[in-house]
N, CA, C and O of each residue as an XYZ file, in Angstrom:
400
protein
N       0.834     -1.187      0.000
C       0.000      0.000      0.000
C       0.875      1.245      0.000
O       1.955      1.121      0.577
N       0.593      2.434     -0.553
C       0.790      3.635     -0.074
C       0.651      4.373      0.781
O      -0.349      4.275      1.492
N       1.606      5.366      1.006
C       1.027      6.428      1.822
C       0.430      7.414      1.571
O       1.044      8.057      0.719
N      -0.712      8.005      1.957
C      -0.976      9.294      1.432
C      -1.186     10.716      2.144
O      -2.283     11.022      1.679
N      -0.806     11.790      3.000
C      -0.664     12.490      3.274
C      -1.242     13.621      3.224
O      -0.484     14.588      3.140
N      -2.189     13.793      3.244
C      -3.077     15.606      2.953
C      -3.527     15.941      4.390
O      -3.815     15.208      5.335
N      -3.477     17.983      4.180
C      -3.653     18.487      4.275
C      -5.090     19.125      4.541
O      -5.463     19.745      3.545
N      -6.256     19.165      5.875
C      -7.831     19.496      5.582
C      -7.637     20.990      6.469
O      -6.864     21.279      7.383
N      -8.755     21.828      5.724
C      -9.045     23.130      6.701
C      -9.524     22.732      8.088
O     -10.342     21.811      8.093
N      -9.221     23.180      9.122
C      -9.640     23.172     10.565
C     -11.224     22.657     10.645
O     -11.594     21.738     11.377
N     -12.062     23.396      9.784
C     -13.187     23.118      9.778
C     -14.313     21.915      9.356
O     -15.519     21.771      9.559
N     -12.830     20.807      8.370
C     -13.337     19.402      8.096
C     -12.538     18.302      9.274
O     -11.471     18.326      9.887
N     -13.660     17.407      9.190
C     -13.369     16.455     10.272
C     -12.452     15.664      9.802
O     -12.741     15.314      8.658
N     -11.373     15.184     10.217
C     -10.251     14.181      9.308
C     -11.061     12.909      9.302
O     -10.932     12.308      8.235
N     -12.107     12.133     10.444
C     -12.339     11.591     10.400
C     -13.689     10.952      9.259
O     -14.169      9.906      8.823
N     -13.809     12.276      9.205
C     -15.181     12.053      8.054
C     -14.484     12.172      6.881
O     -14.769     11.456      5.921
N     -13.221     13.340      6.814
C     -13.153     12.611      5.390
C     -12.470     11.209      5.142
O     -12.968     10.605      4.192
N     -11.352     10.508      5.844
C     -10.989      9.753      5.960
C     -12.524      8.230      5.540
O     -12.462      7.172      4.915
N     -13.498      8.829      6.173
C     -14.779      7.655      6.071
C     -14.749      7.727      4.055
O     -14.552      6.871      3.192
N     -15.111      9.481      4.015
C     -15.529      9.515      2.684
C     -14.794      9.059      1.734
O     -15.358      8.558      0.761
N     -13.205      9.132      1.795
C     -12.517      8.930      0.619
C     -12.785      7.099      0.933
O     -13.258      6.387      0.048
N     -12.504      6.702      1.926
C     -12.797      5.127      1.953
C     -14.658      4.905      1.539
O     -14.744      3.677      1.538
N     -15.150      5.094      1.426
C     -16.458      5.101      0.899
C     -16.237      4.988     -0.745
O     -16.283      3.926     -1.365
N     -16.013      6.160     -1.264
C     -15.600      6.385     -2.655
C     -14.920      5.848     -3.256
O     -15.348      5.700     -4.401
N     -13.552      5.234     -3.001
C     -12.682      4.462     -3.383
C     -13.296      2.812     -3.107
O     -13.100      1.888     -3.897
N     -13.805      2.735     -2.255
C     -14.634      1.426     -2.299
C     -15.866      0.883     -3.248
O     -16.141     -0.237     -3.677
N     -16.404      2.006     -3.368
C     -18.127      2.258     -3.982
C     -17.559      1.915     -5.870
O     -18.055      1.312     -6.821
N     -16.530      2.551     -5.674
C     -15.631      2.806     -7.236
C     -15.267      1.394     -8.132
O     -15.432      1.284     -9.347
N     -14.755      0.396     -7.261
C     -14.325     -1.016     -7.162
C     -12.885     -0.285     -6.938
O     -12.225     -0.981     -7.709
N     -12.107      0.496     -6.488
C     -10.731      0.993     -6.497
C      -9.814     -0.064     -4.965
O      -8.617     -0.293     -4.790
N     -10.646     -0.337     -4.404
C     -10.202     -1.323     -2.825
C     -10.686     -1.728     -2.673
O     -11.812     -1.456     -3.089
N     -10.492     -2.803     -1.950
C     -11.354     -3.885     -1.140
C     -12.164     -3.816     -0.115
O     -11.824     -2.727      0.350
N     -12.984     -4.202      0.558
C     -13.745     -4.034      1.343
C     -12.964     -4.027      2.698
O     -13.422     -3.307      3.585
N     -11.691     -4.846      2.984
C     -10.972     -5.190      3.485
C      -9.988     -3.963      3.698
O      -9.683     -3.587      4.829
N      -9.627     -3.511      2.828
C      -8.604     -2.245      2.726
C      -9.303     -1.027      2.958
O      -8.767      0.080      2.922
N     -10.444     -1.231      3.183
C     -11.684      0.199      3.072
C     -11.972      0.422      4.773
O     -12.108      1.394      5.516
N     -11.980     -1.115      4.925
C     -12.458     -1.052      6.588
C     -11.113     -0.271      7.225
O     -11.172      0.826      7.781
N     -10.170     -0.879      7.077
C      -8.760     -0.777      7.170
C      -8.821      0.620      7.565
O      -9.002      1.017      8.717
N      -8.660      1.330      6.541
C      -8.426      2.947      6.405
C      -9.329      3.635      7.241
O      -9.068      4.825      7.421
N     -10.573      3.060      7.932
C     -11.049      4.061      8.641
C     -10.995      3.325      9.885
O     -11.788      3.748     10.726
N     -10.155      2.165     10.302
C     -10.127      1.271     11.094
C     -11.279      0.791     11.938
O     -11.331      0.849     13.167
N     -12.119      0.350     11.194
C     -13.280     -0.555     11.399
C     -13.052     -1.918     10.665
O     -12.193     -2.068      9.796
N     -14.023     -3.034     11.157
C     -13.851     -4.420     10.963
C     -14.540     -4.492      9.516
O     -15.593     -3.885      9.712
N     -14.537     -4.810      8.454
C     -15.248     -5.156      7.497
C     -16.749     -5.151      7.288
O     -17.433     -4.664      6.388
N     -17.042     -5.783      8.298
C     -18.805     -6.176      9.004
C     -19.469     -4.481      9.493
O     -20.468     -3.903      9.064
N     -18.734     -4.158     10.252
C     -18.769     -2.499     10.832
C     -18.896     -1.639      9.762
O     -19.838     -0.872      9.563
N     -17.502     -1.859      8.794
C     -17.680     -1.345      7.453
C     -18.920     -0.924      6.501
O     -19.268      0.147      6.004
N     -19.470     -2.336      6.465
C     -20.704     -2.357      5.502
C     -21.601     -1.778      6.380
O     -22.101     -0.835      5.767
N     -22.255     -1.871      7.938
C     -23.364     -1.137      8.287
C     -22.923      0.000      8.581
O     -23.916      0.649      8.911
N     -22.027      0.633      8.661
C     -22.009      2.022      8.425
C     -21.853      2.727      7.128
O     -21.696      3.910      6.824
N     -21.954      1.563      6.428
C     -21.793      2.146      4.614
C     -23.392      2.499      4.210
O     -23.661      3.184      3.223
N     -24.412      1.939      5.107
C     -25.852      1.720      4.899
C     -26.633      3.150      5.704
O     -27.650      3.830      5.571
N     -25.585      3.083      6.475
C     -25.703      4.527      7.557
C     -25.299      6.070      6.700
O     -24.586      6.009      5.698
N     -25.700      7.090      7.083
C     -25.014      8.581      6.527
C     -24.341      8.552      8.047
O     -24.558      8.394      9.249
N     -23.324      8.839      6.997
C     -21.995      9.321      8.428
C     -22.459     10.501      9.495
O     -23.258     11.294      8.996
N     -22.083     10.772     10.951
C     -22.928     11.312     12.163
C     -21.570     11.602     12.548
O     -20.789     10.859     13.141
N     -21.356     12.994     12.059
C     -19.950     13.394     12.525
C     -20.195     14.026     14.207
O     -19.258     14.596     14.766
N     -21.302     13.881     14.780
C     -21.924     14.141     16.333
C     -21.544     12.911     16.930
O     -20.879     12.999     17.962
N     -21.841     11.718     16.475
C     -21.577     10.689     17.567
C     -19.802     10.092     17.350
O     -19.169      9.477     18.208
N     -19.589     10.259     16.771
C     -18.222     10.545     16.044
C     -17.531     11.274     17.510
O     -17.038     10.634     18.439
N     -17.652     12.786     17.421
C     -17.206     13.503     18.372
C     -17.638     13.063     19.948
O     -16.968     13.470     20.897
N     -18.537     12.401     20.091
C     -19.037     11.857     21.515
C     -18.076     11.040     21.632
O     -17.506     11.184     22.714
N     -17.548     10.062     20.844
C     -16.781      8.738     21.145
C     -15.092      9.578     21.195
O     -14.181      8.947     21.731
N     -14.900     10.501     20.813
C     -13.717     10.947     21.029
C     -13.693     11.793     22.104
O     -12.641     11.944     22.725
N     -14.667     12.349     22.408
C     -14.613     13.063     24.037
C     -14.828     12.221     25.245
O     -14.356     12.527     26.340
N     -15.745     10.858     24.977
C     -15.090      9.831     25.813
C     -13.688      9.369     25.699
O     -12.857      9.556     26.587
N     -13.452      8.774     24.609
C     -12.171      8.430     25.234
C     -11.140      9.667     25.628
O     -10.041      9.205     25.935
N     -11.181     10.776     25.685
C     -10.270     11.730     25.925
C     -10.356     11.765     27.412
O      -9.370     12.054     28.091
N     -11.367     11.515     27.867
C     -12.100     11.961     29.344
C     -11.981     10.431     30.189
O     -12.331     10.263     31.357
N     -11.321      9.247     29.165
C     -11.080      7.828     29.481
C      -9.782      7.941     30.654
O      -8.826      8.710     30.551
N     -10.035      6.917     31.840
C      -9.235      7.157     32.485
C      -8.264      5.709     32.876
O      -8.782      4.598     32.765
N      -6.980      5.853     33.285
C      -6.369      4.648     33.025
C      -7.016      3.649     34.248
O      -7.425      4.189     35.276
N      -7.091      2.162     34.090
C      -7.058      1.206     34.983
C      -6.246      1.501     36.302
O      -5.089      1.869     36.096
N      -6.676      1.399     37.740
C      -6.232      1.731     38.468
C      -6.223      0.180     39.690
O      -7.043      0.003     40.592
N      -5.333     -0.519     39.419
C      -4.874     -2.297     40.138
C      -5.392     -1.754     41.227
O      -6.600     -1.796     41.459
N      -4.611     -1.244     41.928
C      -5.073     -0.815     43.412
C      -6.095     -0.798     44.019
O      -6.429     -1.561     44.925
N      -6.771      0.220     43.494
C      -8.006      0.159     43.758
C      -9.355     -0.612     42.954
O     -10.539     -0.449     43.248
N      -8.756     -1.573     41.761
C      -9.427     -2.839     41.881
C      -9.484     -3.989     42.904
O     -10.468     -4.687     43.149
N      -8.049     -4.081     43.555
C      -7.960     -4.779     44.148
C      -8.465     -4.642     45.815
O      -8.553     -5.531     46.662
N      -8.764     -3.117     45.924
C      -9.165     -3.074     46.994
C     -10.622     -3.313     47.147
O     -11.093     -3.695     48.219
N     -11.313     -3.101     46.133
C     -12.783     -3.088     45.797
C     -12.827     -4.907     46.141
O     -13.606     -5.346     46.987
N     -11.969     -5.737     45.429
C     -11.870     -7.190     45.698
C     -11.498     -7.918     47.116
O     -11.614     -9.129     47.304
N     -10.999     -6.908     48.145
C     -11.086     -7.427     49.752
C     -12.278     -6.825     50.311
O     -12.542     -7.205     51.452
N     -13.064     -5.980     49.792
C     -13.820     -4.982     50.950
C     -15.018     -6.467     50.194
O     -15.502     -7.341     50.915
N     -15.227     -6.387     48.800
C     -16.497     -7.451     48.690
C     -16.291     -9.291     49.187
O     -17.217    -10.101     49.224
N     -14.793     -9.589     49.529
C     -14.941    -10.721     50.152
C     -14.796    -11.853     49.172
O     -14.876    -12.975     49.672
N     -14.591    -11.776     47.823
C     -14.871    -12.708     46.892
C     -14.556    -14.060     47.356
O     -13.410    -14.195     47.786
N     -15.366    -15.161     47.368
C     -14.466    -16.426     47.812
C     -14.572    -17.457     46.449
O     -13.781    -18.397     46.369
N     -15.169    -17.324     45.827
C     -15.798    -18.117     44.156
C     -14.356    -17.932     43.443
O     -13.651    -16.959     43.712
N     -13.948    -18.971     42.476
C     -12.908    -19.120     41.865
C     -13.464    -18.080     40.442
O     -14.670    -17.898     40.279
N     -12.555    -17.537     39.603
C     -12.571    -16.737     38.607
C     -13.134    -18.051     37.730
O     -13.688    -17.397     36.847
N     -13.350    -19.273     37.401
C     -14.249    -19.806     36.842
C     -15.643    -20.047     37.148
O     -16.578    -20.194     36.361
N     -15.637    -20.067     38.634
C     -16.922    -20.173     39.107
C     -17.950    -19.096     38.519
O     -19.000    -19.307     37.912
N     -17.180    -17.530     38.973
C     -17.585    -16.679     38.768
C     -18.098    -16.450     36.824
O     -19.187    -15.987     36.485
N     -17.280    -16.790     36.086
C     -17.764    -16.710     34.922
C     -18.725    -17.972     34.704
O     -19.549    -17.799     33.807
N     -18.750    -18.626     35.049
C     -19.986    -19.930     35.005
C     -21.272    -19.507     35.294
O     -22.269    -19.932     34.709
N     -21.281    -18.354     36.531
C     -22.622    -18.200     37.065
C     -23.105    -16.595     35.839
O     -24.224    -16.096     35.954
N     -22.342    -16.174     35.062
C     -22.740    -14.762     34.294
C     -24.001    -15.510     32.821
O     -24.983    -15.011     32.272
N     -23.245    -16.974     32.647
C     -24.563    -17.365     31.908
C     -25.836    -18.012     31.910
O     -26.629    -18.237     30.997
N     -25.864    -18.309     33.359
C     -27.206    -18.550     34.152
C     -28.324    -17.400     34.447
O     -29.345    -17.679     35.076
């Protein structure tokens, strides 16, 4: 593959165009469905129902102000949450009883 490199005004979303040129170049027969997902890094499957979708450059921006506002895993205080509740069930037990 190539690289390709451009330049957008402040006022376009990289991420939407990034969707669009992978839309277009797909729609075209120019890539694969595979190389399309790729470029906007979605799974193939994801690919196609958001190809069925008009792009929502709003929920777009929601999922990037979560993860910005995402905070790291903190052991510690998992592990403290895991003496104060007492757990005595083995980590299989425990996943055995989530499909009951």
């Amino acid at each position: 593959m190539k690289t390709l490199t451009i330049t957008v005004p402040d006022t376009v979303n990289p991420n939407e165009a990034r969707w669009e040129m992978a839309r277009a170049l797909y729609e075209k027969g120019e890539i694969t469905l595979e190389q399309a997902a790729e470029l906007v890094e979605l799974t193939p499957t994801y690919f196609m129902i958001r190809l069925r979708q008009p792009f929502d450059s709003t929920s777009d921006r929601v999922k990037q102000n979560l993860q910005s506002e995402a905070k790291p895993f903190d052991r510690e205080k998992f592990d403290q949450l895991i003496d104060q509740l007492d757990i005595q069930e083995s980590w299989s037990e425990l996943v055995d009883q989530i499909g009951k």
